[in-house]
N, CA, C and O atoms as a DFTB+ gen file, in Angstrom:
480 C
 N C O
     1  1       0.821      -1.194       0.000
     2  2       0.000       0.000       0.000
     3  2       0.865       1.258       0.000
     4  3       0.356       2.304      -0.403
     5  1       2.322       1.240       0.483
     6  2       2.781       2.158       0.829
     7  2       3.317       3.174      -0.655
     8  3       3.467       4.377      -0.868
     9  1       3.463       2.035      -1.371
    10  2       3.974       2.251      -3.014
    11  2       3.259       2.247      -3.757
    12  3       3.831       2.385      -4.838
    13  1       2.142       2.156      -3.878
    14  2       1.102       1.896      -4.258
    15  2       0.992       2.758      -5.900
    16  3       0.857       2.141      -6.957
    17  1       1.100       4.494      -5.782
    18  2       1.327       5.136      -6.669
    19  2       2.171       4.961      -7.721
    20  3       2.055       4.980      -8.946
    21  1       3.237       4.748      -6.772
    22  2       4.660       4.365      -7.703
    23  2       4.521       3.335      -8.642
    24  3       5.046       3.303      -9.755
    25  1       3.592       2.269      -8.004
    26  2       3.142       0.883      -8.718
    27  2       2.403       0.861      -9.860
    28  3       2.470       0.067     -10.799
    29  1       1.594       1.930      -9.678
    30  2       1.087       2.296     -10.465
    31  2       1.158       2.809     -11.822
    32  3       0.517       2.423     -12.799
    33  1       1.988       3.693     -11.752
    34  2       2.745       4.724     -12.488
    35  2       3.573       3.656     -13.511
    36  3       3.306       3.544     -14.707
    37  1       4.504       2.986     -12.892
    38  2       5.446       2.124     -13.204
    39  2       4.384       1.012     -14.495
    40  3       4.823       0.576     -15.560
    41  1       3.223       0.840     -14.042
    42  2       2.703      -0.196     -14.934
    43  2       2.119       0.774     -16.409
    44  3       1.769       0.048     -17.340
    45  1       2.050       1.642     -16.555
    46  2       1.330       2.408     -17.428
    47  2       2.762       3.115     -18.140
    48  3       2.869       3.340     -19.346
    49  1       3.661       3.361     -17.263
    50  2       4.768       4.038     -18.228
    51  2       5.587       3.222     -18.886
    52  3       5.628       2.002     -18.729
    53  1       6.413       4.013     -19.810
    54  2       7.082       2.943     -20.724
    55  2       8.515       3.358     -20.581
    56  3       8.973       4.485     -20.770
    57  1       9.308       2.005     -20.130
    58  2      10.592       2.227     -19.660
    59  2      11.867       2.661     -21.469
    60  3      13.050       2.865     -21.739
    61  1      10.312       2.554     -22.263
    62  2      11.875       3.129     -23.278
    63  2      11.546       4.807     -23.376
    64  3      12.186       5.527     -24.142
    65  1      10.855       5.137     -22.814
    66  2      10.823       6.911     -22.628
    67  2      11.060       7.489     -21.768
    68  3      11.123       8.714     -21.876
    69  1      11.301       6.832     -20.500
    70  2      11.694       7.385     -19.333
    71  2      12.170       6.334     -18.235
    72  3      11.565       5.352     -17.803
    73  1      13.490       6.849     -17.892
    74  2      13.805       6.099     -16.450
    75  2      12.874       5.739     -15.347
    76  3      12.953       6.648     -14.520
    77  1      11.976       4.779     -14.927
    78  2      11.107       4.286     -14.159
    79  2      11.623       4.900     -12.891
    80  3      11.147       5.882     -12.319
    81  1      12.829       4.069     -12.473
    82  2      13.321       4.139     -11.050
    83  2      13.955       5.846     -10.620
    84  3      14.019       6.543      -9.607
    85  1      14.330       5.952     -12.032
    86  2      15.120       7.651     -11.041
    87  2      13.762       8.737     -11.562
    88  3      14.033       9.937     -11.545
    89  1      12.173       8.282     -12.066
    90  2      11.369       9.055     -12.075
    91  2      10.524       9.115     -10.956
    92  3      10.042      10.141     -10.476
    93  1      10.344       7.762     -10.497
    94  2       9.862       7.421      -9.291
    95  2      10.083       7.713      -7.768
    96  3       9.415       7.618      -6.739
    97  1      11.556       8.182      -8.181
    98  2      12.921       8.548      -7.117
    99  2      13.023       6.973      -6.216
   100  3      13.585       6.942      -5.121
   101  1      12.438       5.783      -6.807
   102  2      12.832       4.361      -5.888
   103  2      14.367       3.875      -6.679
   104  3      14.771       4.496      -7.663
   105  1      15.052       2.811      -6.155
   106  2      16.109       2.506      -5.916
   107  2      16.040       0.984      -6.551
   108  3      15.418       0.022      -6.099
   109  1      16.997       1.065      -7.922
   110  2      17.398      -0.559      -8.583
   111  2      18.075      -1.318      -7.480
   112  3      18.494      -0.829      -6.431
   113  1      18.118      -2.333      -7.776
   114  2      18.903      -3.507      -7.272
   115  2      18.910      -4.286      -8.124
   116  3      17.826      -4.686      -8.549
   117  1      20.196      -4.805      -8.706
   118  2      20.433      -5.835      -9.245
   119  2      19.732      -7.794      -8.604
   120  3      19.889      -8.457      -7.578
   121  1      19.116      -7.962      -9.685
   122  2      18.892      -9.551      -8.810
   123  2      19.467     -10.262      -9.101
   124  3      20.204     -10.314     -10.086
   125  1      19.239     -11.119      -8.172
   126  2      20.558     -11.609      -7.490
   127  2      20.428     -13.351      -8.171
   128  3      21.369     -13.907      -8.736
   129  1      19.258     -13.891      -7.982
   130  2      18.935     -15.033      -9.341
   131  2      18.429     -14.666     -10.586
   132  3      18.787     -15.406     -11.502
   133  1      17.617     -13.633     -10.919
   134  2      17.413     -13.505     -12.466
   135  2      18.289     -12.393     -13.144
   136  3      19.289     -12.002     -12.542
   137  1      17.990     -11.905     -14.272
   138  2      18.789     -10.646     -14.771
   139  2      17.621      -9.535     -14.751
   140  3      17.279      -8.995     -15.803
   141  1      17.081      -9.244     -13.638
   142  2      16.246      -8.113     -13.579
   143  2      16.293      -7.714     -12.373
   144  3      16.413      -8.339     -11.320
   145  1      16.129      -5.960     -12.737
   146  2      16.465      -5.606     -11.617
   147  2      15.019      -5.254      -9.907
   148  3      13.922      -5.808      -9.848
   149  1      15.368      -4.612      -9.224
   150  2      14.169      -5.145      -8.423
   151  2      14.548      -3.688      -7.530
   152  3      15.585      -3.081      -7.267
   153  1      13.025      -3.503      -7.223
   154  2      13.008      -2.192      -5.907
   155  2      13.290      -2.368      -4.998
   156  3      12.701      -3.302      -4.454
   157  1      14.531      -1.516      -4.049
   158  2      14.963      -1.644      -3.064
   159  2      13.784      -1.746      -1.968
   160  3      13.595      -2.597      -1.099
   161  1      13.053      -0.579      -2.308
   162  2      12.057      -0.079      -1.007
   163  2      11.078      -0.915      -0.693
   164  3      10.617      -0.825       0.444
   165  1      10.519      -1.938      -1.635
   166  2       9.675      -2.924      -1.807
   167  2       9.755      -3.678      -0.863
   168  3      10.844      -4.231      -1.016
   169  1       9.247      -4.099       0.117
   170  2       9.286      -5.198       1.052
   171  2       9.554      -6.405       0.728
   172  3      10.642      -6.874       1.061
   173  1       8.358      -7.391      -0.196
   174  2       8.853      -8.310      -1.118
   175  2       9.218      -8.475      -2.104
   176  3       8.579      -7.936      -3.009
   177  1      10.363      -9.253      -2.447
   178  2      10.901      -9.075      -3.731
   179  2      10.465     -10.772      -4.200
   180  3      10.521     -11.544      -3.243
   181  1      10.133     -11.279      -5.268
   182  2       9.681     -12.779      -5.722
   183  2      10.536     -12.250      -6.970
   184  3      10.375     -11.211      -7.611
   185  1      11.345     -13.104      -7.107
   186  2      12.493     -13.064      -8.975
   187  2      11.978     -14.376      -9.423
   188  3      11.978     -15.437      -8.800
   189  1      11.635     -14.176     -10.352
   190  2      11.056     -15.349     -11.295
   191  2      12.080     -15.143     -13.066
   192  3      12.739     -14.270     -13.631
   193  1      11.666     -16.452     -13.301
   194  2      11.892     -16.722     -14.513
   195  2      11.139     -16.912     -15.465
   196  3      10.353     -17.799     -15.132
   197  1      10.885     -16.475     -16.755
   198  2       9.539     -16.269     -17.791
   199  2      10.205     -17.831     -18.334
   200  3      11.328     -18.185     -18.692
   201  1       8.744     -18.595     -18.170
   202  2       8.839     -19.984     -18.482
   203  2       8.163     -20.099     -19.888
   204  3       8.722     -20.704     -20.804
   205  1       6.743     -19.401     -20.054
   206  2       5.879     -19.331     -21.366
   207  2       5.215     -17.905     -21.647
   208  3       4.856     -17.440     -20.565
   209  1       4.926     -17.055     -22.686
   210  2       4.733     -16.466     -23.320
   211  2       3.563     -17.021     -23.861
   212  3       3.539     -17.945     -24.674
   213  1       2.051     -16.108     -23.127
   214  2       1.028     -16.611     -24.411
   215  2       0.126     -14.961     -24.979
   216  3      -0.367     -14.017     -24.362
   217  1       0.235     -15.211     -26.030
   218  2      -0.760     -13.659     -26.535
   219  2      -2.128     -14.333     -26.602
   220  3      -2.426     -15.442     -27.045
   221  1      -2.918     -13.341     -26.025
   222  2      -4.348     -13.057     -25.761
   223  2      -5.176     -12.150     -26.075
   224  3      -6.022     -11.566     -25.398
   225  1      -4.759     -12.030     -27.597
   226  2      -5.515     -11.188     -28.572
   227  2      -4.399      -9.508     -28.123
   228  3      -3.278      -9.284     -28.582
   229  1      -5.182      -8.595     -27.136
   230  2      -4.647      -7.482     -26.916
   231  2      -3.611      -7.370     -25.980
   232  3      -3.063      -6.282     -25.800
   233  1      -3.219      -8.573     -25.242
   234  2      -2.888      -8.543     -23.921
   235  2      -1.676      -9.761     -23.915
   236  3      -1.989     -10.768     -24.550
   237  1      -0.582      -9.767     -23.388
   238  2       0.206     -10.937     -23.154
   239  2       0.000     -11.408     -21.758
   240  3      -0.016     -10.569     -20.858
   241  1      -0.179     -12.838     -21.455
   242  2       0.186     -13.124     -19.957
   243  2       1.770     -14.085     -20.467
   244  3       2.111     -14.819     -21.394
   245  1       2.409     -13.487     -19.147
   246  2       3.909     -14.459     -18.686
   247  2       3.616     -15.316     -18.057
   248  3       2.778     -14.959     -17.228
   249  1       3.880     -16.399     -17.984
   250  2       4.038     -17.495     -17.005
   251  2       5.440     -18.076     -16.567
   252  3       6.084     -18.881     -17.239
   253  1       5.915     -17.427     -15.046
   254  2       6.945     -17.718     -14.451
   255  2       6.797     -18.731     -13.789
   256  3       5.833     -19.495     -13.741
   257  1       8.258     -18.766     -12.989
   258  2       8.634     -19.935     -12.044
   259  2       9.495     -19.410     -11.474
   260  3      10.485     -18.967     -12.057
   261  1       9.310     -19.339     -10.168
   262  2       9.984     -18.069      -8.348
   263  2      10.595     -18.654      -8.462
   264  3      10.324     -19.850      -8.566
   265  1      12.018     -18.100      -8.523
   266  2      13.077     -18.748      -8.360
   267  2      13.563     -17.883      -6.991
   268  3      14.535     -18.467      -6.513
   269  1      13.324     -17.078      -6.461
   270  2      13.932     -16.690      -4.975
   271  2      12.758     -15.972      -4.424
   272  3      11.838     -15.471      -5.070
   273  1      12.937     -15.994      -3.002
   274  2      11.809     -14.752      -2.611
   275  2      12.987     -13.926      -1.589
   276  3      13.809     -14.427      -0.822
   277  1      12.705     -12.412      -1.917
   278  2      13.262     -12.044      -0.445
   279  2      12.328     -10.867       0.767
   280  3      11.583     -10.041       0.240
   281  1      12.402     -10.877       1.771
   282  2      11.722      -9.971       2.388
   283  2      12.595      -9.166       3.597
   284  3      13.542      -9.711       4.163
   285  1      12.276      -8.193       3.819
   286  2      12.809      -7.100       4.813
   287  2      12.319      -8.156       6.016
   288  3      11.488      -9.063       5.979
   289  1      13.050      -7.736       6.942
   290  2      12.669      -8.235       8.427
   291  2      11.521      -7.550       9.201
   292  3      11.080      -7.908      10.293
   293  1      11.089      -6.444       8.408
   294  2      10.571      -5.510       9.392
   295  2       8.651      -6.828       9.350
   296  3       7.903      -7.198      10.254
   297  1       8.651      -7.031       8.056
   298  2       7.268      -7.666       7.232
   299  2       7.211      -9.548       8.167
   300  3       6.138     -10.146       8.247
   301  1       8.059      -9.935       8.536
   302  2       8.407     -11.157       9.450
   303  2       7.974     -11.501      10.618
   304  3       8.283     -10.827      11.602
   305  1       7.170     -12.625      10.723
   306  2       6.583     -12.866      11.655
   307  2       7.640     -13.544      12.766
   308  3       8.840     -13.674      12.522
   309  1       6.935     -14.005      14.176
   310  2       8.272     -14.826      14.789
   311  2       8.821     -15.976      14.195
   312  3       9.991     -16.303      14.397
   313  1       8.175     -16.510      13.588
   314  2       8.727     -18.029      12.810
   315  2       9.665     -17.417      11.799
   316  3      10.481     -18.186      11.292
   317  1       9.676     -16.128      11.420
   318  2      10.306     -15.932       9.997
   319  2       9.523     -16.251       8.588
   320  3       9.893     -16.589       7.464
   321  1       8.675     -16.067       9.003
   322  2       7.339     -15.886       7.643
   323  2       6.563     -14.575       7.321
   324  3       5.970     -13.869       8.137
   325  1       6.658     -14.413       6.192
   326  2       6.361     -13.171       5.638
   327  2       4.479     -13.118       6.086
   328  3       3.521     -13.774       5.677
   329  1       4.606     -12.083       7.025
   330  2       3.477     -11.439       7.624
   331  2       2.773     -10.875       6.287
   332  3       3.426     -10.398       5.359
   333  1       1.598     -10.965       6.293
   334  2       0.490      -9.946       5.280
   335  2      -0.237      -9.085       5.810
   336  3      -0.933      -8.361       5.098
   337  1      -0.239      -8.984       7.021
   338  2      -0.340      -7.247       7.733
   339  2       0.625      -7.006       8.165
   340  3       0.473      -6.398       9.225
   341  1       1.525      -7.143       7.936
   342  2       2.616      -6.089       8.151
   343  2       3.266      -6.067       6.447
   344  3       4.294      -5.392       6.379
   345  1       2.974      -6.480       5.559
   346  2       3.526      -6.355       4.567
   347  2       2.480      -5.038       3.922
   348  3       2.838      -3.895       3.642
   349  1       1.384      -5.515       3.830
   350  2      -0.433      -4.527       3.337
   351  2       0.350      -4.701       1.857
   352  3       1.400      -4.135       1.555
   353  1      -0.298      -5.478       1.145
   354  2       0.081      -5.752      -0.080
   355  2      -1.413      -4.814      -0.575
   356  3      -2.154      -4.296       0.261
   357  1      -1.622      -4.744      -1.909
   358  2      -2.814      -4.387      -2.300
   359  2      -3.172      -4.696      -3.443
   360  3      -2.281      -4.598      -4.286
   361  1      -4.402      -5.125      -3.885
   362  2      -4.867      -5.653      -5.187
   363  2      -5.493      -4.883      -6.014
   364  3      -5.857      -3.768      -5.638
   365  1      -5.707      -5.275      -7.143
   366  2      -6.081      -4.210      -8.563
   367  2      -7.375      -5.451      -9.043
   368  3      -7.267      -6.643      -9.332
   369  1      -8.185      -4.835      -8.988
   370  2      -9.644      -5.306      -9.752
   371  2      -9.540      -5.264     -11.247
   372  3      -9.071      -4.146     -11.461
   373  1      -9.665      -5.683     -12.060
   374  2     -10.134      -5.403     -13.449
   375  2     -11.544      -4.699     -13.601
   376  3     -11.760      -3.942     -14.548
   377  1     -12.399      -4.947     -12.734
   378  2     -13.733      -4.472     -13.613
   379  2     -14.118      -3.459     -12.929
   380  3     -15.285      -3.125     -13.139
   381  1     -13.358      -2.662     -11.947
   382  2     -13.671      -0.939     -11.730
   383  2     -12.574      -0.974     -11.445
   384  3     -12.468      -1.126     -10.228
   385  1     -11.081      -0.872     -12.239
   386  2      -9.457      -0.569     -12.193
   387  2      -9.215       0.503     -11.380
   388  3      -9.023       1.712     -11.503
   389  1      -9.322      -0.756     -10.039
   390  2      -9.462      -0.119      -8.892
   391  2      -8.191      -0.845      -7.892
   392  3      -7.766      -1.938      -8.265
   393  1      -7.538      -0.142      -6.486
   394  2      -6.556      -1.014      -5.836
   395  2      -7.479      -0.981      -4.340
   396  3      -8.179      -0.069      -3.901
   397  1      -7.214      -2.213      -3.813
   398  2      -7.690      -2.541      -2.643
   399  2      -6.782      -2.803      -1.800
   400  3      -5.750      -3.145      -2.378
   401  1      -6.657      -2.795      -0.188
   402  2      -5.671      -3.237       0.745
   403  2      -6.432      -4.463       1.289
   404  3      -7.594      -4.525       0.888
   405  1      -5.923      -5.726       2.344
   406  2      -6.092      -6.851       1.997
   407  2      -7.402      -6.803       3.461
   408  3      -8.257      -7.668       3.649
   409  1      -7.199      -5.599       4.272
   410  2      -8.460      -5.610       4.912
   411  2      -8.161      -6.826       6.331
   412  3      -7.330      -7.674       6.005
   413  1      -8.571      -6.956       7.416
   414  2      -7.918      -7.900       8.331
   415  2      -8.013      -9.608       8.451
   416  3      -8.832     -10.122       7.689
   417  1      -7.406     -10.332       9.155
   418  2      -8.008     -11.276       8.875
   419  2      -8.866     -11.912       9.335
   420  3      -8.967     -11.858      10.560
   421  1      -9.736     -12.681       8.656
   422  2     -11.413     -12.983       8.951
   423  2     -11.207     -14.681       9.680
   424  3     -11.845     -14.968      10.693
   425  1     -10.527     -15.411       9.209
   426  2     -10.448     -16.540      10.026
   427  2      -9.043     -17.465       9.625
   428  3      -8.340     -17.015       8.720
   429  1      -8.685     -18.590      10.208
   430  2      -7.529     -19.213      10.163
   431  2      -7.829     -20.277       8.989
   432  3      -8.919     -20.848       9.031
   433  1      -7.264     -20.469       8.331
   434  2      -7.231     -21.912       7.271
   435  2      -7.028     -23.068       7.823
   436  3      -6.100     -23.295       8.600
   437  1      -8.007     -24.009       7.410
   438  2      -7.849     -25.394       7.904
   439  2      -8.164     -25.574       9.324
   440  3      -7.554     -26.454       9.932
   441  1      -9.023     -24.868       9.926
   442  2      -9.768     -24.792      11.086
   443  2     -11.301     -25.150      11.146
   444  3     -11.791     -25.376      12.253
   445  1     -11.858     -25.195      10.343
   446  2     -13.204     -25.361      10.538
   447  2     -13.054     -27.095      10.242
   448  3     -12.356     -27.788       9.502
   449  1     -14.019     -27.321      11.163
   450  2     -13.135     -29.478      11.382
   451  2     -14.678     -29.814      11.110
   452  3     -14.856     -30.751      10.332
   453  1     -16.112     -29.033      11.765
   454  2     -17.164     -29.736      11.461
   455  2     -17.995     -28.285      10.968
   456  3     -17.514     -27.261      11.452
   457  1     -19.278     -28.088       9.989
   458  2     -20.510     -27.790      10.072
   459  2     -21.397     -27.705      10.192
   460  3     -22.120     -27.728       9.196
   461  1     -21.831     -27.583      11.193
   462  2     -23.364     -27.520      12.200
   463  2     -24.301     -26.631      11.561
   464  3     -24.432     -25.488      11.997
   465  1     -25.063     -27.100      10.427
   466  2     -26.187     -26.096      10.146
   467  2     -27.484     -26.488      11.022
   468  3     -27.899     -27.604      11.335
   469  1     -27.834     -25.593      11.226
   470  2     -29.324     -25.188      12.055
   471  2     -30.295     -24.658      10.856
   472  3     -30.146     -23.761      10.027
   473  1     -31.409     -25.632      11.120
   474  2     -32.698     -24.962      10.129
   475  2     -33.380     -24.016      10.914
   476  3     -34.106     -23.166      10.399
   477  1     -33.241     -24.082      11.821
   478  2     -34.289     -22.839      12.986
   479  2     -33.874     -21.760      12.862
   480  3     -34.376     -20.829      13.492
């Protein structure tokens, strides 16, 4: 959420007309498994590798394969697992191109063991 703008910006501009990172004023980093580079300020970094290429009329999707993940300590839970409230990632809708934050969490996975419906 915190970059959110920047994220933004970055997806709509075109890196052969303008420097992304020194327009943005964020910070390259070389990665460290692929040959691309990655935002310092970014909490998570996921480097992948483009496995397939498919065109979809107007639109390309990539299909990777994570080859590293890295995260700041600050986003780390006690086990050393990347927290999602402390990270506040945020999502983009397609059908009102819109960004959302992930909102708190509503219950634990793999907890509900029985369902007791009541007709009354």
């Amino acid at each position: 959420e915190k970059h959110i703008r920047e994220a933004d910006w970055i997806g709509i501009a075109s890196g052969r007309d303008v420097d992304k990172f020194e327009t943005a004023k964020l910070t390259p980093v070389k990665g460290s498994v692929v040959d691309a580079p990655y935002v310092e300020e970014f909490p998570v970094v996921i480097e992948c590798r483009v496995k397939e290429v498919v065109e979809l009329g107007l639109h390309t999707q990539f299909i990777g394969e994570i080859m590293d993940v890295k995260a700041d300590t600050e986003v780390l839970n006690e086990k050393g697992r990347i927290d999602i409230e402390k990270v506040k990632p945020a999502i983009f809708t397609v059908n009102t191109s819109s960004y959302y934050g992930i909102g708190k969490k509503i219950l634990d996975a793999f907890s509900v063991k029985e369902l007791a419906w009541s007709d009354t």
